[in-house]
Backbone as CSV, one residue per row, in Angstrom:
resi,resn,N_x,N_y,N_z,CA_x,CA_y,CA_z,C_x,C_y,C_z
1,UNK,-34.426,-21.097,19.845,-35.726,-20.934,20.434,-36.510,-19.939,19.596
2,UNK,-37.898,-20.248,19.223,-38.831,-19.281,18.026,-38.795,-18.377,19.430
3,UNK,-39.371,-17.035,19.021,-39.947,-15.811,20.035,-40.921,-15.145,19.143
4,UNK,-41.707,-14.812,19.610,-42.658,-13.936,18.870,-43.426,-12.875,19.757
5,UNK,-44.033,-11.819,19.220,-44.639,-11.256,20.303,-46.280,-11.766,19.735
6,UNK,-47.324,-12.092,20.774,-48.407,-12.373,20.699,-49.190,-10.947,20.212
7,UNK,-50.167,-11.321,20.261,-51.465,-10.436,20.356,-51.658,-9.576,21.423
8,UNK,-51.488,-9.716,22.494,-51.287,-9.079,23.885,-50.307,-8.370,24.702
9,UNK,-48.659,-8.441,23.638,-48.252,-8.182,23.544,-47.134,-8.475,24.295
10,UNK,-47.246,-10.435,24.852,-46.349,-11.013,25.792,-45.543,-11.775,24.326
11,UNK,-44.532,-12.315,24.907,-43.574,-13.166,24.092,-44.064,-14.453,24.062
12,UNK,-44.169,-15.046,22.938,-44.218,-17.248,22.884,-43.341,-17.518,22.878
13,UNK,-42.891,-18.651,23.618,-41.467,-19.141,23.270,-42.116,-20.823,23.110
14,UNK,-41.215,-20.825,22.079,-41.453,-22.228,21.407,-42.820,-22.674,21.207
15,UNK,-43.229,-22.286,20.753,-44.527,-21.696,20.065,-45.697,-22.092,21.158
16,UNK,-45.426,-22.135,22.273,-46.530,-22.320,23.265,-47.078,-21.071,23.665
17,UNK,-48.358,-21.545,24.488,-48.574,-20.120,24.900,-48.165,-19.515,25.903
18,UNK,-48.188,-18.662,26.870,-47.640,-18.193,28.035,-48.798,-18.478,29.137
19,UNK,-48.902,-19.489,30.286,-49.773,-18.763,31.267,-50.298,-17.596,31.811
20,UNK,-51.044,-17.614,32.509,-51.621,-16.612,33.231,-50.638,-16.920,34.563
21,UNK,-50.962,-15.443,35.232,-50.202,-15.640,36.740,-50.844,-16.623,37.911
22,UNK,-52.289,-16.871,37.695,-52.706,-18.223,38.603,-51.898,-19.568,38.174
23,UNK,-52.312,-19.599,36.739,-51.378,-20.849,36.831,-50.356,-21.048,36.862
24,UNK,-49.619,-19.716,36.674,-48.229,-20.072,36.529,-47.340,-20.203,38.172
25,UNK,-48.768,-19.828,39.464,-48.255,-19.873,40.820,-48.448,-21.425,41.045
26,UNK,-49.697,-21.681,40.573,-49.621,-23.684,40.364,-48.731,-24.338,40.097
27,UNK,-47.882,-23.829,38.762,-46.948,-24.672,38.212,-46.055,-24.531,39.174
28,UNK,-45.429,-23.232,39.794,-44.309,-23.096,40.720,-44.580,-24.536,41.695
29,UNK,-45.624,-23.982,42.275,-46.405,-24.843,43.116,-45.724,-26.397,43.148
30,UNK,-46.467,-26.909,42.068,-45.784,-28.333,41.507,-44.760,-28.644,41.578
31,UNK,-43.776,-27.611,40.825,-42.608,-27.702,40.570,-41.553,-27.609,41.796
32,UNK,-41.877,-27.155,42.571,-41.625,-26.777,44.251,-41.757,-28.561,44.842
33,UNK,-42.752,-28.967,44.909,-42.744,-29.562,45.617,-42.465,-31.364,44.780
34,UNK,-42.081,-31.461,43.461,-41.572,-32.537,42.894,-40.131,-32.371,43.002
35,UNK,-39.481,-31.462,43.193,-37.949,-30.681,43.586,-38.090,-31.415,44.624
36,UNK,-38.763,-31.633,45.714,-38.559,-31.654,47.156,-38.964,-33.175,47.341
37,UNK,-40.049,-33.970,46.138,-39.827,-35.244,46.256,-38.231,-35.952,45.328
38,UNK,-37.657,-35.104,44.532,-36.714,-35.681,44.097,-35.666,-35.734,45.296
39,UNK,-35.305,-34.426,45.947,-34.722,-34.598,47.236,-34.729,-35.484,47.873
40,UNK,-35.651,-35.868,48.450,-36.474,-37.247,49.109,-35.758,-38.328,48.772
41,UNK,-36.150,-38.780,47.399,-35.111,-39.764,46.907,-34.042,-40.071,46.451
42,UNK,-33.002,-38.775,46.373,-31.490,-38.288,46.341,-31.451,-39.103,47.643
43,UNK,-32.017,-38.864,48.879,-31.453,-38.999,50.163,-31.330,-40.912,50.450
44,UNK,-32.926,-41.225,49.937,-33.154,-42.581,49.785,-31.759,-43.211,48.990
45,UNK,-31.422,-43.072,47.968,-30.354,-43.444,47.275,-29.087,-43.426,47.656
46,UNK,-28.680,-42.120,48.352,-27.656,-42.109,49.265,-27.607,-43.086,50.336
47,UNK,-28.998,-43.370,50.752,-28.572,-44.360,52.344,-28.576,-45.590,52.106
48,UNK,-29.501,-45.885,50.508,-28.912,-47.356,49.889,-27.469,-47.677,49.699
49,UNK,-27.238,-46.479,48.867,-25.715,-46.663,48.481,-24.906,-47.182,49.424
50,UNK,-24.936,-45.879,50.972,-24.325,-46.392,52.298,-24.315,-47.784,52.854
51,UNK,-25.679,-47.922,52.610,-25.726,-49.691,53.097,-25.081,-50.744,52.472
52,UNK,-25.153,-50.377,50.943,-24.238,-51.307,50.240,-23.013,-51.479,50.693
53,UNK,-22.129,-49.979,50.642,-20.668,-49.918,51.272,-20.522,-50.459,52.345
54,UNK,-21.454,-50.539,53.297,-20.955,-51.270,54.413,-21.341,-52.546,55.033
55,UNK,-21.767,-53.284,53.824,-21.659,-54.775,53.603,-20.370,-55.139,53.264
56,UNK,-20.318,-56.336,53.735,-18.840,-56.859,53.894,-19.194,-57.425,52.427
57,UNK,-17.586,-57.116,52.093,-17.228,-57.531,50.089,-17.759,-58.952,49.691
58,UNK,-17.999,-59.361,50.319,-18.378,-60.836,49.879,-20.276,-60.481,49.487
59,UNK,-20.792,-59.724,50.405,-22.208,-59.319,50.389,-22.239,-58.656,48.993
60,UNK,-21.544,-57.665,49.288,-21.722,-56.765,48.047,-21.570,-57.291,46.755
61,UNK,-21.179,-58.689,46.392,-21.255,-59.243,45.258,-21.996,-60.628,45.050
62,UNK,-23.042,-60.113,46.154,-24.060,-61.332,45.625,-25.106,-60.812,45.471
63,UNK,-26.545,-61.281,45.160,-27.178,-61.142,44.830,-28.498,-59.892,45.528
64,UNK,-28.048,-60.109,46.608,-28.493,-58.889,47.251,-27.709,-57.930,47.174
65,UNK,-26.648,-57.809,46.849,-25.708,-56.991,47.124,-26.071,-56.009,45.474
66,UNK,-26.217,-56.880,44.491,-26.418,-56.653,42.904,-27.912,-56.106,43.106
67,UNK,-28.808,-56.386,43.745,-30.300,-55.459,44.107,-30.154,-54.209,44.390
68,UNK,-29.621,-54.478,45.721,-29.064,-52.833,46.104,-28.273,-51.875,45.485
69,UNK,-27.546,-52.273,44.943,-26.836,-51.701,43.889,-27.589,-51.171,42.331
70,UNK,-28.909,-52.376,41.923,-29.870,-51.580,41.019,-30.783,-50.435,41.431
71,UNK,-31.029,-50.527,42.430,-32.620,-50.157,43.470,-31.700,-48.705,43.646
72,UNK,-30.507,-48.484,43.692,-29.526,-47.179,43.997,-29.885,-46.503,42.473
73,UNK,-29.453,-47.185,41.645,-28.997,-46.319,39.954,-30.690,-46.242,39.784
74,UNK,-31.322,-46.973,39.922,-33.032,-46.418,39.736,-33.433,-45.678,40.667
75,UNK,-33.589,-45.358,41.526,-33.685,-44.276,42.350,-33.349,-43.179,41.867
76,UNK,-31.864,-43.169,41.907,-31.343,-42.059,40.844,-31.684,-41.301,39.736
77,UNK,-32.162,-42.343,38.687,-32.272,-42.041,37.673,-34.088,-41.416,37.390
78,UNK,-34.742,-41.588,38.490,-36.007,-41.567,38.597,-35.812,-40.111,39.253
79,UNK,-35.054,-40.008,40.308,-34.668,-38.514,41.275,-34.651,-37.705,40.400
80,UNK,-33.469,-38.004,39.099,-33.129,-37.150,38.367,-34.195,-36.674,37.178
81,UNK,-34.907,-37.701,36.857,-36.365,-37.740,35.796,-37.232,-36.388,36.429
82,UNK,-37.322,-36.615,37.567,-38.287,-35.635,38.637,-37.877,-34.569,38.809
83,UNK,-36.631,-34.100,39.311,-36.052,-32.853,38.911,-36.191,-32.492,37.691
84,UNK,-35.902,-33.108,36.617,-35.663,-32.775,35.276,-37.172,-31.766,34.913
85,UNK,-38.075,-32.362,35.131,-39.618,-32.313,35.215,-40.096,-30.893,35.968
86,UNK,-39.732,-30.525,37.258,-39.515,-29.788,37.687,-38.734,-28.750,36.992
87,UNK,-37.683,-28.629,36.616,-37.011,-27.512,36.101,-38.142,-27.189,34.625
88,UNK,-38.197,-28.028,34.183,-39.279,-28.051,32.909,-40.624,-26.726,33.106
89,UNK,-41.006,-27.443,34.125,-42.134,-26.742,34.961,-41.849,-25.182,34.736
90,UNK,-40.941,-25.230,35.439,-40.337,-23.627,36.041,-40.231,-22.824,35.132
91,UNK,-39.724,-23.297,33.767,-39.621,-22.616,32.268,-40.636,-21.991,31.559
92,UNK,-41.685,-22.954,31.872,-42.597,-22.465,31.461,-43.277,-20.880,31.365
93,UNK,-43.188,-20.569,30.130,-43.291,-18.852,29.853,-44.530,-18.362,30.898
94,UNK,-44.580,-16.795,30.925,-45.930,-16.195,31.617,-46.187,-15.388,30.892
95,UNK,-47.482,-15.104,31.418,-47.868,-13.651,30.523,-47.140,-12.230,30.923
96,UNK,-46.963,-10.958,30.840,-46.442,-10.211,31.219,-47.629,-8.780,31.450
């Protein structure tokens, strides 16, 4: 990671600049509440998953059964995109 000290006498990291403390209560902000839609769809994914499991084995390998089973790993992988995004957020340097 570059570091430098600015002009003002805060640190850059990775050569961006640092917010101010308004925006950087925004970004929390954001970042707070895309955390809480990834949650959302952790939970969605879990109760797909559930439903799958408790289709009888013959279900679970047909074609609905192969939906639910995509509509789970995309969920997921979208949950996890959104968190990812979120933590991103949170990194983001401040001024000091």
């Amino acid at each position: 990671m570059l570091l430098a000290h600015g002009a003002a006498g805060y640190i850059v990291a990775l050569g961006g600049i640092p917010v101010n403390k308004t925006r950087r209560e925004k970004l929390y902000s954001v970042a707070e509440r895309l955390e809480a839609l990834a949650q959302e769809l952790i939970k969605i994914e879990h109760d797909e998953r559930e439903a799958f499991e408790h289709r009888p084995v013959g279900l679970q390998y047909s074609e609905p059964g192969f939906s639910s089973d995509e509509a789970a790993e995309k969920i997921q992988q979208i949950a996890n995109t959104i968190s990812n995004a979120a933590s991103e957020l949170s990194d983001i340097p401040s001024e000091h």
